[in-house]
Each structure stands twice: as structure tokens, then as C-alpha cells.
C-alpha positions, 0 to 999 in steps of 0.5 A: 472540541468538535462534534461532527455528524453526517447521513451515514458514519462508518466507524468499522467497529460495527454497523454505519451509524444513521447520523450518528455523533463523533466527538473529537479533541484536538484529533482523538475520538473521545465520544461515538453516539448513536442517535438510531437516525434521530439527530436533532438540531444543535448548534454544537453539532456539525452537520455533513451531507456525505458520510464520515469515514476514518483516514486512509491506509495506503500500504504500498508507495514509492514517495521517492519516484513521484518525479518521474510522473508521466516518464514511462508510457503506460501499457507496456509490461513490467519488464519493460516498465523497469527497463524504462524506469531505469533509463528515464531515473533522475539521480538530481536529489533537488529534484526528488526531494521537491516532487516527494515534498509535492506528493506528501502534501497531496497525499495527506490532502486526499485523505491519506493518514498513515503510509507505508513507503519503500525506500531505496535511497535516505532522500525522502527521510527529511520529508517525513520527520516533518510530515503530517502523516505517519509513515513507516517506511520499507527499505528495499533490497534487490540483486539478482547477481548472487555474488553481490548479495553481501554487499547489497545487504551492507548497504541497506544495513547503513540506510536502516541505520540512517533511517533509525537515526533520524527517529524513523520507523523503518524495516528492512524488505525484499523488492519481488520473488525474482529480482532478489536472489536465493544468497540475497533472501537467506540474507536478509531473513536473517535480519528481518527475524524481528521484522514488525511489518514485511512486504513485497511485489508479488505476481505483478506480471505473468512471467514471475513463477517461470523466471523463478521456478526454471529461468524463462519466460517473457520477464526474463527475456526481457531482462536478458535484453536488457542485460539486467541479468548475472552471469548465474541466477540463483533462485527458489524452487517457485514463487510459492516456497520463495514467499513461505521459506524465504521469507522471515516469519516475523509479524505481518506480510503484505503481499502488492499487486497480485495481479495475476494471483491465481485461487491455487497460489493463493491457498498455498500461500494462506497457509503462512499466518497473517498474511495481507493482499494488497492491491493497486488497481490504478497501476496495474492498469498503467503498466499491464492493463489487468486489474488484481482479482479482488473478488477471488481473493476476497472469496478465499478469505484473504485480508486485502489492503489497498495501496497507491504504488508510484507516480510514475505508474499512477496519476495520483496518490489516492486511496479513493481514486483505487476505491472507485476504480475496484468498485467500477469493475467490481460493482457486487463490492460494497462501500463498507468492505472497501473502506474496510480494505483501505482503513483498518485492514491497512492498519492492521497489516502495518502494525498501527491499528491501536491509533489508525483505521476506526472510529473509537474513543481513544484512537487519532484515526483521522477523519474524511468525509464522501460527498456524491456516493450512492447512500441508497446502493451503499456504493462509490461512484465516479464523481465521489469526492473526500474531503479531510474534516479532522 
């Protein structure tokens, strides 16, 4: 039994308590007191200068790239991004196992309690029957050649089975708007009618709409370059109908990157009912040097969820680094609202808020503690650091 104090505790059921009292056992929160600031010395109490948040949700990674850190140089555009992830793709599962084993451990070091991971292959599944954070883990399908869309779903079908048997949580999930074609997404809805929890690259590049609405554009351009495209392509009217019609209904939909989601985009698509906008500001910027528009999404009422992406487009997997690097270009946002965004929102969208993303008795949420943030401004800075208490 522990019991944790500190300046300020964010519980995101309320107010921050002013040295308030977290009670904890064996990880479950069983008491939260509010002292209204007046915390008197105790030898039972543990004392932190910093504030007490719960764990952090990171809602979109690829564990199974972290070998490729550094593999791809930054700023070059998604279509050429892929095009050089292809190239540089280590197929050693020795390789991929150690560096995904590495990146696990650094995630749950910075915080991290609950992850949602795609998956392309079953290599990362060892490590997560094993991992200290829980994992629900996205199987990623993608195939632009209409005529392969059957056998592109046999072989998620046979990873979901895979998945399944070794006691995973697991929902099959299109890859983007453009790299799955219309046979391929009617496919897959149909699978994914009991879908808990979907998930899909969304308008990370400004070539998406017009690849899908009339086969041009510089992300098409560069994929016919690299012959990465079928002899015919079959796709949706546009990014919009392809989100609302071809997408299972089912549970939630957390929507990455939106790097260039535009207000009108955004309105059609919070038509569809829960919907999350997920942001990785650290790769955005690694790949096409623009950050999400957090603030217009956040004017439009949108549930925004924070996530990591890759190694191979990020220096590491921290929610806090993506934090600190919304507030720096968006200093009206307030430390509250961001922690919100990276703990129950997250929580939320993957279907596990009964024990994640707050501080309440009965929860196992995980507990961090900032040290070097603005307690005055409310607000993150540079050189703000988490430390895992619990």
C-alpha cells in the first residue's frame, strides 16, 4: 500500500487536486483525497515535486519497424518515405524481435501503459504475451491490385488466427484511403462488422484525396514511379465516402496523422459517431515537415488521441516528447487538455477506459510523475520530464 502526494494530481475526473492523496495497492487506485491544498506532513505519504498523472495511451505504433531507426532520412514526403521504407525493410526476424523487445521496454520506461500496434507480420507477438503494457494489437491490411484482395485477406485472416491463439487482443484494419482498394475494403468490412476498435492512416500527405477521387497527384506519381501500382486501380468516389461507407460501423474509429485534414473534411467526417483524430506531431514532422492542425480540430469538437508512430519516423517512442512538441507550436493549449488527449481520450478510443486513462479507485491506470513544467502557466515545457511512480 502506497500513498503518493504531489503539487498538483491530474485525475481527469475533475479539477487537478492541489496536493491531493492517491492511494494505491498492488496498482489499483483505492482512495483519492482531496486535501483543498492543505497536505499535512506524514511519514505514510510520499511527497513528489511535479504533478501525478495517470499512464499514457499511445493509440498508433508500429513496434515491428523500430529496427529501421534512423533508415529512411527525414523530409522527404510520404511517397517517398514508403518507397524507401520498402527498400531499406529488414526481413532478419532476429533483428526485428530484438529492436521491438528494445522499443517495448523504452516505452513502458517513458510512461507508456496501454499501446495500440499494427501488425504486418506475428513477430512482435512473443514480445507482447510478455509485456508489461497492454497491448491491443491492429492487423494491417493493404493492396491496391484488385484482383489480389482475396488472397490479401486469407492471409490476415490466418494472422488474426495466429494473434487469437496466443491470447491477444487483436482487430483486423485497413492501412490508408489509398493503398487498399474498393474489392479489398468491401472485404474487409465485411470482417470487421464486430470490430471493438478500427484504425487508419488518414490524410497524412496532400496527394491522398486526389489518388482516390481521380488517380492523380504526387502520391500517385510517385508510386507509379516506383511501380507500386496495379494495372487498374479501383477506389472510392473520395477520402470522405471511403471513411464513411467503407468503413465498418463498428465500435470506434481512430483516424492518424490528419496532417492536412482540412475544417470541411473534418465536418463530413464527424458525421460518422465515435470518431477519434489521432496525432503524431514528431513524425509528421520526420516525413513531411507539417504539424496536424490540433487546434482546428480541436475548434470542430473532435476527440483527439496522441500516438507515436514509428522508429523509423520518430527518435523515440514517447507520449510526452509528442506533448511537448504540440504545446511548443501550439502554446494556447493547456497541460490539462493535453494530458487529457494522451490518457482517457486514448482510453476511450481503444475500448479500455474501465481500467485506463484516470484516476479513480477501482482503476490500474498506471501512475507518471512531470517534474520541470510551468505549475503557474499550467503548460509543458522543453525540459519536462516523466518518471513512472506506479
Amino acid at each position: 500500500m502506497r500513498r503518493l502526494s504531489a503539487q498538483f494530481i491530474i485525475t481527469n475526473t475533475g479539477a487537478p487536486l492541489k496536493r491531493g492523496i492517491v492511494t494505491v495497492d498492488n496498482g489499483t487506485i483505492i482512495k483519492v483525497e482531496n486535501t483543498n491544498g492543505s497536505l499535512t506532513e506524514s511519514q505514510s505519504v510520499e511527497f513528489y515535486n511535479g504533478i501525478i498523472i495517470p499512464g499514457f495511451v499511445n493509440c498508433h505504433c508500429h513496434l515491428e519497424l523500430s529496427h529501421l531507426k534512423g533508415a529512411v532520412p527525414p523530409e522527404t514526403g510520404l511517397g517517398e518515405f514508403l518507397i524507401q521504407l520498402q527498400k531499406v525493410r529488414v526481413n532478419n526476424p532476429d533483428v526485428i524481435i530484438s529492436s521491438a523487445m528494445s522499443a517495448d521496454t523504452d516505452q513502458y520506461n517513458q510512461g507508456i501503459e496501454l499501446c495500440a500496434d499494427i501488425c504486418n507480420t506475428s513477430l512482435t507477438f512473443g514480445i507482447k504475451r510478455k509485456s508489461r503494457i497492454r497491448y491491443i494489437n491492429l492487423l494491417e491490411v493493404f493492396g491496391t491490385d484488385p484482383e489480389q484482395a482475396a488472397g490479401r485477406m486469407n492471409e490476415i485472416i490466418d494472422l488474426s488466427r495466429e494473434a487469437a491463439g496466443s491470447g491477444l487482443i487483436c482487430f483486423i484494419t485497413p492501412h490508408t484511403v489509398y493503398a487498399v482498394s474498393l474489392p479489398l475494403f468491401r472485404l474487409i468490412k465485411e470482417k470487421t462488422s464486430q470490430n471493438r476498435v478500427t484504425s487508419i492512416h488518414f490524410m497524412e500527405t496532400e496527394g491522398e484525396s486526389s489518388f482516390v477521387s481521380d488517380h492523380s497527384g504526387p502520391l500517385l506519381e510517385s508510386f507509379d514511379k516506383a511501380k507500386m501500382l496495379p494495372g487498374e486501380l479501383k477506389t472510392a468516389e473520395s477520402i470522405t465516402s471511403t471513411i464513411l461507407n467503407e468503413v465498418t460501423s463498428s465500435g470506434n474509429l481512430v483516424l492518424v496523422h490528419n496532417t492536412y485534414a482540412d475544417r470541411e473534411t473534418v465536418k463530413q467526417i464527424q458525421t460518422r459517431k465515435n470518431i477519434f483524430w489521432c496525432l503524431c506531431p514528431n513524425a509528421n514532422l520526420y516525413i513531411e515537415n507539417r504539424i496536424p492542425p490540433a487546434d482546428m480540430l480541436l475548434s470542430e469538437g473532435c476527440d483527439i488521441v496522441t500516438g507515436t508512430d514509428s522508429l523509423a519516423s520518430n527518435g523515440k517512442l514517447s507520449i510526452l516528447s509528442e506533448l511537448i512538441t504540440l504545446q511548443q507550436y501550439y502554446p494556447s493549449l493547456n497541460l490539462q487538455e493535453l494530458i487529457r488527449w494522451a490518457t482517457i481520450n486514448g482510453a476511450r478510443a481503444l475500448g479500455e477506459d474501465q481500467d485506463f486513462g484516470s484516476i479513480e479507485p477501482g482503476k490500474k491506470p498506471g501512475l507518471l510523475l512531470l517534474q520541470n513544467a510551468d505549475l503557474i502557466n499550467f503548460r509543458l515545457l522543453p525540459e519536462t520530464t516523466v518518471t513512472r511512480l506506479i
